[in-house]
C-alpha positions in Angstrom: 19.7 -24.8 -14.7 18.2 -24.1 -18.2 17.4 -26.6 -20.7 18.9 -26.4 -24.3 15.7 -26.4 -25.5 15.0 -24.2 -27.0 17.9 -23.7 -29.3 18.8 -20.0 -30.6 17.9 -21.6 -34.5 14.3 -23.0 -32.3 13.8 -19.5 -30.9 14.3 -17.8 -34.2 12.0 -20.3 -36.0 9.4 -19.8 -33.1 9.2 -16.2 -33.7 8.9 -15.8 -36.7 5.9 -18.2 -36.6 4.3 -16.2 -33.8 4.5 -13.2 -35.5 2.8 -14.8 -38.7 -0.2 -15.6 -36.5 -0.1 -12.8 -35.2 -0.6 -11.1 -38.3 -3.1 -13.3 -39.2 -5.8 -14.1 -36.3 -8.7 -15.8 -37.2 -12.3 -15.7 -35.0 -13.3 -19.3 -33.8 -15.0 -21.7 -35.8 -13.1 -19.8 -39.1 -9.7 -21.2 -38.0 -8.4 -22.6 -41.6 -5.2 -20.5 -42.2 -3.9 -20.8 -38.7 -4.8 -25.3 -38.6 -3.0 -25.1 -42.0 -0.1 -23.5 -40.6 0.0 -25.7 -37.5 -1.0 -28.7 -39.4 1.8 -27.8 -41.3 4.8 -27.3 -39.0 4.2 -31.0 -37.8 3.8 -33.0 -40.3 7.6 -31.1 -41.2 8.1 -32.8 -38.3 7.3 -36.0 -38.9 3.8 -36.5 -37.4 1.1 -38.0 -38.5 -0.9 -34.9 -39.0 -5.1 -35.5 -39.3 -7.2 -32.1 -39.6 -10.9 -30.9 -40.1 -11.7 -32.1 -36.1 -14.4 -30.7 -35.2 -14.2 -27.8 -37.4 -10.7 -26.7 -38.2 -9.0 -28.8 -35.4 -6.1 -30.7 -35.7 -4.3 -34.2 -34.1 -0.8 -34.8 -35.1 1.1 -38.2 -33.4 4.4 -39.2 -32.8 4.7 -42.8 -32.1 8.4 -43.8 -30.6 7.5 -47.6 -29.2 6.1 -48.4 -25.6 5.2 -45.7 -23.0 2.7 -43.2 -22.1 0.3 -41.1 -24.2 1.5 -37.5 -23.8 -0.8 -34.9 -25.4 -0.2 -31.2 -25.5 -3.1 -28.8 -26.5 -2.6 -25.3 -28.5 -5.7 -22.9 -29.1 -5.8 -22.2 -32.2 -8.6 -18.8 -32.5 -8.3 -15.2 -32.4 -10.6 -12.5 -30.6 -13.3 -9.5 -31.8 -10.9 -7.0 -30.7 -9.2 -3.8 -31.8 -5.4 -4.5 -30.9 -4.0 -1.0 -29.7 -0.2 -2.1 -28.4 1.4 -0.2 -30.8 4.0 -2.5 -31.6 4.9 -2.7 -35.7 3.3 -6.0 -35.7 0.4 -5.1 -34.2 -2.3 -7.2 -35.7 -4.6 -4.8 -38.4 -7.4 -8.0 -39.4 -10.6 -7.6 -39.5 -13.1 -10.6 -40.2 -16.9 -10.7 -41.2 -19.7 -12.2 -38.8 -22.4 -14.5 -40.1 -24.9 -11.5 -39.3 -22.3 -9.2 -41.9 -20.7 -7.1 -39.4 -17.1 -6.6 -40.0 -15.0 -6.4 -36.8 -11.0 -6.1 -35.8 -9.8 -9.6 -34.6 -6.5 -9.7 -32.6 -4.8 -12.3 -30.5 -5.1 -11.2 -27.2 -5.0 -14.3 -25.2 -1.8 -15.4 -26.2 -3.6 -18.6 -28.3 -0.5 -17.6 -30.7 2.2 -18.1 -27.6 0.6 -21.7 -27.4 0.8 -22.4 -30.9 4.6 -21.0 -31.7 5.8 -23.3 -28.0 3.5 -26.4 -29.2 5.2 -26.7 -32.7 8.3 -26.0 -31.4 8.1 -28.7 -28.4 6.8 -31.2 -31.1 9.7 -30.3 -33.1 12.6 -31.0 -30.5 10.4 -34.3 -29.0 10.6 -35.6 -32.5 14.9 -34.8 -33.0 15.3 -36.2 -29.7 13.4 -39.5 -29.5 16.4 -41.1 -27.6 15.3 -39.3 -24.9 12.0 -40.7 -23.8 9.3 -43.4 -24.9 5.8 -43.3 -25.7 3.3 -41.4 -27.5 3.1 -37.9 -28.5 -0.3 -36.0 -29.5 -0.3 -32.4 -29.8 -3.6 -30.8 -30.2 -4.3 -27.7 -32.3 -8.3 -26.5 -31.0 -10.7 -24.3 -32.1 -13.2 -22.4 -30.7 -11.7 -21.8 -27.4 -13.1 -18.9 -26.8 -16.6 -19.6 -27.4 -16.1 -23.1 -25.4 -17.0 -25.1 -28.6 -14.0 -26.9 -30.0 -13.0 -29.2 -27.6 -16.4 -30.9 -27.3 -16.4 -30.3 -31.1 -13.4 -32.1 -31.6 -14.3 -35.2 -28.9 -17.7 -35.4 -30.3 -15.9 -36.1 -33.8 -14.5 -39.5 -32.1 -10.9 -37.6 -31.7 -9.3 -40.3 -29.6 -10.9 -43.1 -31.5 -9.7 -41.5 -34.8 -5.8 -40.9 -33.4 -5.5 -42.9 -30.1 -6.4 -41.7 -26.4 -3.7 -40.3 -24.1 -3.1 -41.0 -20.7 -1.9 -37.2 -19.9 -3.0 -34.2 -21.0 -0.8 -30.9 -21.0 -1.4 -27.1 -21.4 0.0 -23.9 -20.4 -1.6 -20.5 -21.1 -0.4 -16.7 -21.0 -1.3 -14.5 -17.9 -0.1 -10.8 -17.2 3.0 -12.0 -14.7 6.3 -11.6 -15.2 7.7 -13.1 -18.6 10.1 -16.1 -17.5 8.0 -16.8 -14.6 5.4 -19.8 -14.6 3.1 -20.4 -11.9 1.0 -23.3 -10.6 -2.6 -23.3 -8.7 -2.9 -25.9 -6.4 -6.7 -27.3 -7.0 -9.0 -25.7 -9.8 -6.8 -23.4 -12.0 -9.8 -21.8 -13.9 -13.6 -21.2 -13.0 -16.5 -23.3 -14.4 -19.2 -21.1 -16.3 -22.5 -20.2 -17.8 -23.2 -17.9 -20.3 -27.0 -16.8 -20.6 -28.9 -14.4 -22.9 -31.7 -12.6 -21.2 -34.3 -11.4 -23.7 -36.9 -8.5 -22.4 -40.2 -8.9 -24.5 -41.9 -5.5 -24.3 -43.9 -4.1 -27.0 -42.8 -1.7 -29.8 -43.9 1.8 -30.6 -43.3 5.1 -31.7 -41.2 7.4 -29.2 -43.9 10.4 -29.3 -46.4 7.9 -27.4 -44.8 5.7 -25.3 -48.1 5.5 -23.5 -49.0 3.2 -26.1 -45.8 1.2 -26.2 -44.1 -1.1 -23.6 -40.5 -0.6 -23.2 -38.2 -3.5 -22.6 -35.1 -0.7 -21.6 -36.6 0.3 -18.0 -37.1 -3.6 -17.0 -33.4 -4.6 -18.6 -32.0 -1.6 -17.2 -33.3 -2.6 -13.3 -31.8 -6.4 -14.3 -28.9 -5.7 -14.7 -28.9 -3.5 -11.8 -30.2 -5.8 -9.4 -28.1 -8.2 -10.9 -24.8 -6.7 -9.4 -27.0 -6.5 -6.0 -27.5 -10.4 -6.1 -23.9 -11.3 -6.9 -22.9 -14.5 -4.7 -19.8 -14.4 -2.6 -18.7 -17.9 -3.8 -19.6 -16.8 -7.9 -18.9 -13.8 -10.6 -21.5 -12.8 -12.3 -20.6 -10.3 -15.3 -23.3 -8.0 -17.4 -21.1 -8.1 -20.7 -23.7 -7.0 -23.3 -27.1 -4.8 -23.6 -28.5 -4.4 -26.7 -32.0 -2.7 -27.9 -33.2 -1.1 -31.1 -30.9 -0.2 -34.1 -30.1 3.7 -32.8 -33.3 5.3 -34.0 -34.6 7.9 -31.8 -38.1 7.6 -33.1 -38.8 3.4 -32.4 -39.5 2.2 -29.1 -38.1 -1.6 -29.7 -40.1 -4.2 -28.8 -37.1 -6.4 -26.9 -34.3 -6.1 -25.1 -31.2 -8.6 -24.9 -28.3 -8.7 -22.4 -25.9 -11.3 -22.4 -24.6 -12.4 -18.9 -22.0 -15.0 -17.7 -21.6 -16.5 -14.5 -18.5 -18.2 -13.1 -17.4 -20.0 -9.9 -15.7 -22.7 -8.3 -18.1 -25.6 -7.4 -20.9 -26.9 -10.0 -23.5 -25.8 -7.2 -22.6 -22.5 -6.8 -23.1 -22.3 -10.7 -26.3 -24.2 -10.7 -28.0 -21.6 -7.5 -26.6 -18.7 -9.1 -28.1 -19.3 -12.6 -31.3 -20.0 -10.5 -30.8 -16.6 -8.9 -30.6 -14.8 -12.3 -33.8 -16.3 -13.6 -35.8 -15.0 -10.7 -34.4 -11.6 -11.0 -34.7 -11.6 -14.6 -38.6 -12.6 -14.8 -39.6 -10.2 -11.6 -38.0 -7.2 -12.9 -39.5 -7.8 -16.6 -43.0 -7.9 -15.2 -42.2 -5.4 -12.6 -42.3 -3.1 -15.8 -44.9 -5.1 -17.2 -42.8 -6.8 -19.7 -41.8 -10.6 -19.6 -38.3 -12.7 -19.8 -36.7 -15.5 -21.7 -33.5 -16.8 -20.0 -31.6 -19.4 -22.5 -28.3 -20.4 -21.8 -25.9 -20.1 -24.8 -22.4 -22.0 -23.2 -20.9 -23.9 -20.2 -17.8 -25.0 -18.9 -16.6 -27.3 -16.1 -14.3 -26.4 -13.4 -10.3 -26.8 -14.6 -9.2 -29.2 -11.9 -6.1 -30.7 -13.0 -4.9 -34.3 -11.2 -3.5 -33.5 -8.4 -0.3 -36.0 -8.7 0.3 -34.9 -11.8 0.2 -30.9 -11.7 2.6 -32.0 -8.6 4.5 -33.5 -11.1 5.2 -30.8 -13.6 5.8 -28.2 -10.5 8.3 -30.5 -9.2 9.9 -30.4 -13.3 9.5 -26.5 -13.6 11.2 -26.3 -10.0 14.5 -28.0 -10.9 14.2 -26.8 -14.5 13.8 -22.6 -13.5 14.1 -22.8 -9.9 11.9 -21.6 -6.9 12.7 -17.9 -7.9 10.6 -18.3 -11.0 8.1 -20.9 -10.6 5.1 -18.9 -8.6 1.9 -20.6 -6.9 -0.9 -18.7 -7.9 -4.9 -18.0 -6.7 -7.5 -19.8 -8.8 -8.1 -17.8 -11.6 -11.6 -16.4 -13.0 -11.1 -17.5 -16.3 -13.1 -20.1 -18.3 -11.3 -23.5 -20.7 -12.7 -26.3 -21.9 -9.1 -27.9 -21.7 -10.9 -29.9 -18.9 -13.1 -31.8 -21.3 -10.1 -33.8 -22.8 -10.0 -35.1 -18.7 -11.9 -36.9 -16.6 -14.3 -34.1 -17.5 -15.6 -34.8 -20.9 -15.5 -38.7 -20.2 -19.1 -38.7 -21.3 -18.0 -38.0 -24.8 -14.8 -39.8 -25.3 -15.5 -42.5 -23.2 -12.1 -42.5 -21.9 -11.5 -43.5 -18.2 -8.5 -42.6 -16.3 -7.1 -39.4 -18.2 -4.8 -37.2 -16.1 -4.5 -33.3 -17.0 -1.8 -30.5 -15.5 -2.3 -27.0 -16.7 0.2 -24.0 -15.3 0.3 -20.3 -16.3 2.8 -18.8 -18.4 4.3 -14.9 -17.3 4.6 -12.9 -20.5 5.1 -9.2 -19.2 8.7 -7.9 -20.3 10.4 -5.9 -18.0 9.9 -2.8 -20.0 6.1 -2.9 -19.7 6.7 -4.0 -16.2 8.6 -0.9 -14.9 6.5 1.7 -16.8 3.5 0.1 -15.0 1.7 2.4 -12.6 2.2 0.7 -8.8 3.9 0.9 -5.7 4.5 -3.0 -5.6 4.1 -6.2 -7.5 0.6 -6.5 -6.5 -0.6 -2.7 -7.6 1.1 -3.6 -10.7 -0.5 -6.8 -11.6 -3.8 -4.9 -10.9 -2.9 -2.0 -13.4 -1.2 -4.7 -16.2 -3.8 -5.3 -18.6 -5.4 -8.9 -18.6 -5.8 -11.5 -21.3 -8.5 -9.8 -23.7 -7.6 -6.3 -23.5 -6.6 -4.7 -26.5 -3.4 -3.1 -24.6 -2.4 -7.3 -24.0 1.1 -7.7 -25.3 3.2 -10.8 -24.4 6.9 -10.0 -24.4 8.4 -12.1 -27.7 11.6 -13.7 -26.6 11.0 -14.0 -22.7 7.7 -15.7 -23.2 9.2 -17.9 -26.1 11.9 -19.0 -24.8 10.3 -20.0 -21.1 6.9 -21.3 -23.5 9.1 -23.8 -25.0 11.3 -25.2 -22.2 8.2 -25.2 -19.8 5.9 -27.3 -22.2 9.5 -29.9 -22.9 10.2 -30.2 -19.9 6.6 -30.8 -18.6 6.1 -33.4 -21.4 9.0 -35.3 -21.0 8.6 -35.5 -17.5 5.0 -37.3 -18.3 6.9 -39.4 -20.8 9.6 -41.1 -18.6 7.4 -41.1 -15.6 9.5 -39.1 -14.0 
């Protein structure tokens, strides 16, 4: 049976703040317009709004006497990357990187989804504080994507400043279905590294490479040996290789390829960044070059509490019924969600903090019958994924299931039910 939440005067209000963000994504760490927007829509509210958290990040509380602390965390940054859905509000920003490049930034993770459900579940726990207790915290973070802003924001005393929570909450957009959520049952996203390999060669000019050492050859073999070495329990992923500016007449004198692993279990992390450094340093001096490995991000392994992800299932379930509440395969993904857990008690210093995180369908049935397939499973494969500049959540559907999903999840935590 559905919820009333959200209403049709909610939905209305939610979309038209999703498609402001929308139109107006910003990269992490330059988050302003979007916090102020957020920052905004609660304190309307009737929260107790604090902003600047570690960077742009914002903490907005909702006292309503004794009971749990329920929080509920929103992403709040955009992506480099050239939107091509070709709907009319297709995002056209562009934003300029400390180094001066200009590049196209577009929401294509659905951090916009989060935000447009998050207000609007803030807004209907605040008009209907008959029906629970407790604590609400809603959370608007930067720098998701460059797994900064949650540290960022817990390094900046953020449950000293505004109170700890005993729960946690998030959802996040995946290519399934819009009205369908899913649940994983043990880690829901990947733990990571992210590296930068750096091939030190020596420069020259390109009519006497005898007298030059070029870093390409030895970064060329790493990357290929790379895919050889690839661990069954990890993913390792070449995303960048970069050397010289495009002259044809300058051998450069390094090369630099950006690498991220990602797996299930901190060891399989640990052996297969060990892997990569071997690689790395035999081909370089195989080509009589040498390597620098330095290691430029990490994330832990997104294990929600087990009782309380069974929890929120158990709410989605009698809320949307079996037919659209999934289980799902641990996903490849990275989040520092997990460092507002038991995860990041080294930096708030707060034991005991439970965490559920489920995944949220966004595919309208439109984009889902003109995808390629001969099943659901040749479908998902072809839909694109989170990132890609085709990724295009379906308005209403995901709204309307964003906002009832998060509610219902939340209130759940706050009557202990």
């Amino acid at each position: 049976m559905e919820t009333t939440v959200p209403s049709a005067e909610a939905l209305k209000r939610a979309a038209a703040r999703y498609l402001d963000l929308h139109a107006h994504p910003e990269l992490s760490g330059a988050e302003r317009r979007t916090a102020a927007r957020f920052a905004e829509a609660l304190a309307e509210a009737g929260y107790e709004v604090t902003t600047g958290l570690g960077g742009h990040g914002v903490a907005a509380v909702l006292r309503n006497g004794p009971g749990p602390v329920v929080a509920l965390r929103a992403e709040l940054d955009a992506l480099p990357v050239a939107e091509r859905t070709g709907l009319p509000y297709a995002s056209t920003a562009t934003a300029e990187l400390p180094d001066g490049r200009r590049v196209p930034v577009a929401h294509a993770c659905g951090h916009d989804v989060h935000l447009a459900c998050a207000a609007e579940v803030a807004a209907a726990l605040a008009e209907r504080r008959a029906e629970w207790s407790g604590t609400v915290l809603v959370l608007g973070q930067p720098a998701e994507e460059t797994l900064a802003g949650a540290r960022a924001m817990l390094a900046e005393g953020l449950y000293r400043r505004v109170g700890a929570p005993s729960v946690v909450l998030a959802q996040h957009t995946v290519p399934l279905p819009a009205g369908m959520l899913a649940h994983v049952r043990g880690p829901v996203t990947a733990g990571s590294r992210t590296l930068r390999v750096v091939v030190h060669g020596r420069g020259g000019h390109a009519g006497a490479p005898q007298l030059a050492v070029s870093p390409l050859p030895g970064a060329a073999a790493i990357v290929l040996r790379l895919g050889e070495a690839a661990r069954p329990g990890a993913v390792l992923t070449v995303a960048s290789l970069l050397a010289g500016d495009g002259t044809g007449n300058v051998i450069p004198d390094r090369a630099s390829l950006t690498v991220t692993v990602r797996a299930f279990e901190e060891g399989e992390l640990t052996r297969a960044v060990a892997e990569l450094r071997v690689v790395a340093e035999a081909e370089a001096a195989a080509t009589g070059c040498t390597a620098t490995v330095e290691q430029l991000s990490a994330s832990v392994v997104n294990r929600p509490d087990p009782g309380l992800a069974e929890t929120v299932r158990a709410a989605h379930l009698a809320l949307f019924g079996p037919q659209r509440v999934a289980e799902w395969p641990p996903l490849t993904a990275t989040e520092d969600f997990p460092l507002f857990g038991p995860a990041g008690e080294e930096l708030h210093g707060v034991p005991g903090i439970r965490t559920a995180y489920w995944l949220l369908g966004m595919v309208g049935p439109e984009q889902w019958a003109a995808t390629p397939g001969a099943g659901p499973a040749e479908k998902l494969a072809a839909l694109p994924a989170n990132h890609s500049p085709e990724f295009r959540p379906h308005l209403g559907l995901t709204l309307r299931t964003g906002i009832a999903a998060l509610y219902t999840a939340a209130l759940s935590c706050l009557n202990g039910d």
